[in-house]
N, C-alpha and C positions, 0 to 999 in steps of 0.2 A: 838617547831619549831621556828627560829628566822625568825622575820618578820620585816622588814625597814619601819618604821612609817615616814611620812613628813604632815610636817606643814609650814604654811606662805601665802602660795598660796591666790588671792582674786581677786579683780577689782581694776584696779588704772588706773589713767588717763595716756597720755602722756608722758612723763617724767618724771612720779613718778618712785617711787624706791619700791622695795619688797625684803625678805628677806626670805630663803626657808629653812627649816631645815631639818634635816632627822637624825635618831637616831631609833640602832639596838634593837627590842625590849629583846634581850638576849644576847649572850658573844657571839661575834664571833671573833675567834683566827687567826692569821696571815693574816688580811684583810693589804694588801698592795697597791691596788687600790680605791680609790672611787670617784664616778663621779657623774652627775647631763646631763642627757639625757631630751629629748622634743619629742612632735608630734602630728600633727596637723589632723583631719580626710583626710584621704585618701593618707596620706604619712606617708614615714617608719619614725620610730625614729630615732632620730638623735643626733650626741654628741652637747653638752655644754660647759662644763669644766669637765676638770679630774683632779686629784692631788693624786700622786704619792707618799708612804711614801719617805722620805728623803727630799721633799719638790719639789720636778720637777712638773711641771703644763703645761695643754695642753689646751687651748679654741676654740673653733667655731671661723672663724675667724671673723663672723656677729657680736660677743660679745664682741670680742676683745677689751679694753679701757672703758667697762660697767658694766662687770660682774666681780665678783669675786669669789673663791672658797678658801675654808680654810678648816680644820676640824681637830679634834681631836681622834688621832687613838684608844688612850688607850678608848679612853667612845665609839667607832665605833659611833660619829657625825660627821658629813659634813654639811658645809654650802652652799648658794650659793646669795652673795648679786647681787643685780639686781638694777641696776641706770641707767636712762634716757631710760627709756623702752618704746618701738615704737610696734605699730600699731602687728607689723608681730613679735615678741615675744612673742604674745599668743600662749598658748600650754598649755599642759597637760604635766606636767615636771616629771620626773622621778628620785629618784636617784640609786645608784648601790652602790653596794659594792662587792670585788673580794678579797678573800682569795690568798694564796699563792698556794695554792693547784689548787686553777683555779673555786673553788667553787664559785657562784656569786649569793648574791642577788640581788633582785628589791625591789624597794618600789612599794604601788598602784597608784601614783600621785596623784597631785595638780594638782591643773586647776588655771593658771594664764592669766587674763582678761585684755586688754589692750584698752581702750576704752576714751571715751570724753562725 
C-alpha cells in the first residue's frame, strides 16, 4: 500500500521559514496533481498550493508571495517552501497526491508551529 510520508514540519518563530516534504513511500503511476492542504481544530481543511504536472500552480490566496510549491513527478515528491510565516499559518499541513485515474492520496501531516 503506497503511503505519502511528510517531513519538515516544527516550531518557528514569526517570519521564519520552513520547508515541508512529502514523498510517496512506493511507485505511484500517473500522479498528475499534487498539492499541500492545512487545518486548524475545528475547521475543514483547506487548499495551500497545488501544482499541476506541466507546471500550472494554484495558491490560497493568504500564501500568495510566501509559499511555494515545486515537486518532482518521476520520484512522486512535492515540496512546499514556507517564508515569512505568521501567527495564523499554524496548521496541521497535509499533502495529496492525485493519479490520473482520480485515485488520491493523503499524507498523515505535520504540525507546523508558528509562535515567538
Amino acid at each position: 500500500q503506497v503511503q505519502l510520508v511528510e517531513s519538515g514540519g516544527g516550531l518557528v518563530q514569526p517570519g521564519g521559514s520552513l520547508k515541508l516534504s512529502c514523498t510517496a513511500s512506493g511507485v505511484i503511476f500517473g500522479t498528475w496533481v499534487m498539492g499541500w492542504y492545512r487545518q486548524t481544530p475545528g475547521k475543514q481543511r483547506e487548499l495551500v498550493a497545488l501544482l499541476v504536472d506541466g507546471g500550472g500552480t494554484n495558491y490560497a490566496d493568504s500564501v500568495k508571495g510566501r509559499f511555494t510549491i515545486s515537486g518532482d513527478y518521476a520520484k512522486n515528491t512535492v515540496y512546499l517552501e514556507m517564508n515569512s510565516l505568521k501567527p495564523e499559518d499554524a496548521a496541521v499541513y497535509y499533502c495529496k497526491m492525485v493519479q490520473r485515474s482520480d485515485t488520491t492520496y493523503w499524507g498523515q501531516g505535520t504540525q507546523v508551529s508558528v509562535s515567538s
